[in-house]
N, C-alpha and C positions, 0 to 999 in steps of 0.2 A: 753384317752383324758386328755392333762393339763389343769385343772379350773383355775390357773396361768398364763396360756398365752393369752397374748391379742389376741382380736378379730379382725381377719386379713381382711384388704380393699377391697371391692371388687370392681372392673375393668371389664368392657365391651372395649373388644378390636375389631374392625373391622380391617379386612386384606382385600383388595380388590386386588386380584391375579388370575393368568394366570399358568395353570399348566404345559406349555409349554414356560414357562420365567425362565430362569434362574437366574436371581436378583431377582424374587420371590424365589426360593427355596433358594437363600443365603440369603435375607433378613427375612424367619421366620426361619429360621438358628438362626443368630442373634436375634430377639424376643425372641426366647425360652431361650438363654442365657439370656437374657438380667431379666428374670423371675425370673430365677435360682438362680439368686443371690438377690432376693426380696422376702425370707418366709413370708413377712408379708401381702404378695396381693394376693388376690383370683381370678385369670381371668379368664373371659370366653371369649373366642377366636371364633368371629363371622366371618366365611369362604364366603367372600361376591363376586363371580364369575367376571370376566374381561375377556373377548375374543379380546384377541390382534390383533388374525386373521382370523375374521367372517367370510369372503369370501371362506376361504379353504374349501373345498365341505367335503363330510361326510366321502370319503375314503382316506384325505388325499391328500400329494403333496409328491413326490417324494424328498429327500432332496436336492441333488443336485438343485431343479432344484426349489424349493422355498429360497435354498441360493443365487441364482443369481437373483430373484426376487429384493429378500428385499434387500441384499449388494452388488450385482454388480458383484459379482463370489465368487471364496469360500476361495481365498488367504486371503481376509477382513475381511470374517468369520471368517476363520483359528486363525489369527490374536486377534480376540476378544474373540473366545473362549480359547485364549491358558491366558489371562490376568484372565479371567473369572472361569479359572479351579485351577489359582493360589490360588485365594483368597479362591474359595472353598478348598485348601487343610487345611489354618487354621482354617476350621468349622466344619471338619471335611467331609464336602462333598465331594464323587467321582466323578466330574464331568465326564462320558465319553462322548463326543459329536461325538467316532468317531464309536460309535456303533450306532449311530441312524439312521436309514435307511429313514423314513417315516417323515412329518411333518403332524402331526395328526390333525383332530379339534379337539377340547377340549373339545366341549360343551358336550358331555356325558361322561367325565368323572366328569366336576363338576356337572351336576346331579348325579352322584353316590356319590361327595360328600354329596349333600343334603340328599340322602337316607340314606347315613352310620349316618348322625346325628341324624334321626330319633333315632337310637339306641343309642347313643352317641360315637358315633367312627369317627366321621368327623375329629377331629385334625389325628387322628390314619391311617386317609383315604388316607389323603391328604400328612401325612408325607411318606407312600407307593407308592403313584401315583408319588411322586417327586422321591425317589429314584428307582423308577421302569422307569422309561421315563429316565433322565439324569444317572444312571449310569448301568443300562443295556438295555438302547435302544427299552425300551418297544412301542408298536403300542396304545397309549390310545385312538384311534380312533377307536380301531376293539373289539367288546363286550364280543367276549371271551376272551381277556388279560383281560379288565373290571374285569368279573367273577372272572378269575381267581386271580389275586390282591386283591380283596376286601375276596377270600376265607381266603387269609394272613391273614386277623384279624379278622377271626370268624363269618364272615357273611354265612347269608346259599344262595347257588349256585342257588338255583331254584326260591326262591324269587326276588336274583340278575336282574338272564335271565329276568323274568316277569316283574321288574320294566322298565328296559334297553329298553326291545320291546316295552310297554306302549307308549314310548315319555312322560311320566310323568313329569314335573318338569323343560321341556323344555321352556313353556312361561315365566316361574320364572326366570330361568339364564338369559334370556333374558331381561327382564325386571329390574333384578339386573345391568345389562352389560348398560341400557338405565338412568338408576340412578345412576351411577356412573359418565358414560361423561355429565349427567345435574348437575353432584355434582362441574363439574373442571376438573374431573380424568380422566387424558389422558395419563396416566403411569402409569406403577405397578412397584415393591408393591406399593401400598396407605397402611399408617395403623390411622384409626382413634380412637381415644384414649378417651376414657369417653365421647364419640356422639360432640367431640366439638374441639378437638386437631389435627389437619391431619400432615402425614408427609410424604413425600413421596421417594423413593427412598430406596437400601438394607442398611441403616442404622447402623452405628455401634452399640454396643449394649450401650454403654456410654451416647447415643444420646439419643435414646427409653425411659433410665432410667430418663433420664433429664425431658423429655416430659412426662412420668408416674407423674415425682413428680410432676409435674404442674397441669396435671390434678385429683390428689387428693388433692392439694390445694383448687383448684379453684370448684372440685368435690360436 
């Protein structure tokens, strides 16, 4: 420890996100950079659940056939995701959107966020769930990908299964998801910034930093 270096700022960051959103996964892309280059702030990064698309029953929509839902066919799609894969390439994200077979619900995999934080692995969960869903076409709707994913960072398998079956944690997503559209929040990411700063949108990381300084002014 340097008795020399100042004592670095600490920051409560809310991310209010959708694990099946792609400009969530670019936009704490960017967040994390945007930290990176700030050694003097200590954040703690509060994982606050969004269900883009509550409707989708538990096992899923077939892709096809939830891309003609939401955009009208899959040329549109096509379209956005290929804008969408760009930018992931300077974040270093692989977007593949052409291995996704499934459009999943999500709401258990952000309960397994919740669970991973019990041990503090939720930033560590979440950064998994996204590259496991966007670049190789994970089902995070079916609970043994679940398991399986969350084994990637050391959780143990049995407790996994037992939470997952439970339904534990299911009213809480829920209730985060119902606090969020009474907050305003009709898009993700949201990131709110010292409980007082929101932003919303995949953000460049320039932006973030802007809004960081404001709210340790104002802090």
């Amino acid at each position: 420890m340097n008795i020399l270096a100042p004592p670095r700022a600490r920051l409560q960051i809310e991310v209010v996100f959708d694990l099946v959103c792609p400009w969530c996964y670019l936009g704490t892309r960017r967040l994390r950079r945007a930290l990176r280059t700030r050694p003097d702030i200590l954040a703690e990064i509060l994982w606050r659940p969004f269900l883009l698309n509550p409707d989708i029953p538990n096992g899923g929509l077939p892709r096809q056939e939830f891309l003609t839902r939401k955009f009208g066919g899959e040329e549109r799609a096509r379209r956005l995701h290929a804008t969408i894969a760009e930018l992931g390439r300077t974040e270093g994200v692989p977007f593949r959107f052409d291995r996704i077979r499934r459009m999943p619900s999500s709401l258990d995999a952000h309960r397994l966020v919740r669970y991973a934080a019990r041990e503090g692995l939720a930033d560590a969960m979440v950064d998994t769930l996204f590259h496991a869903y966007f670049a190789e076409g994970a089902d995070l709707g079916h609970a043994d990908t679940l398991v399986a994913l969350a084994m990637r960072i050391g959780m143990e398998t049995s407790g996994v299964h037992r939470f997952l079956d439970s339904g534990a944690e299911t009213d809480a997503v829920h209730a985060e998801n119902l606090r969020a559209h009474r907050l305003g929040i009709n898009g993700v990411p949201c990131f709110v910034i010292g409980g007082r700063h929101a932003i919303a949108g995949a953000q460049e990381p320039e932006v973030l930093e802007r809004l960081i300084d404001v709210a340790l002014v104002e802090g």
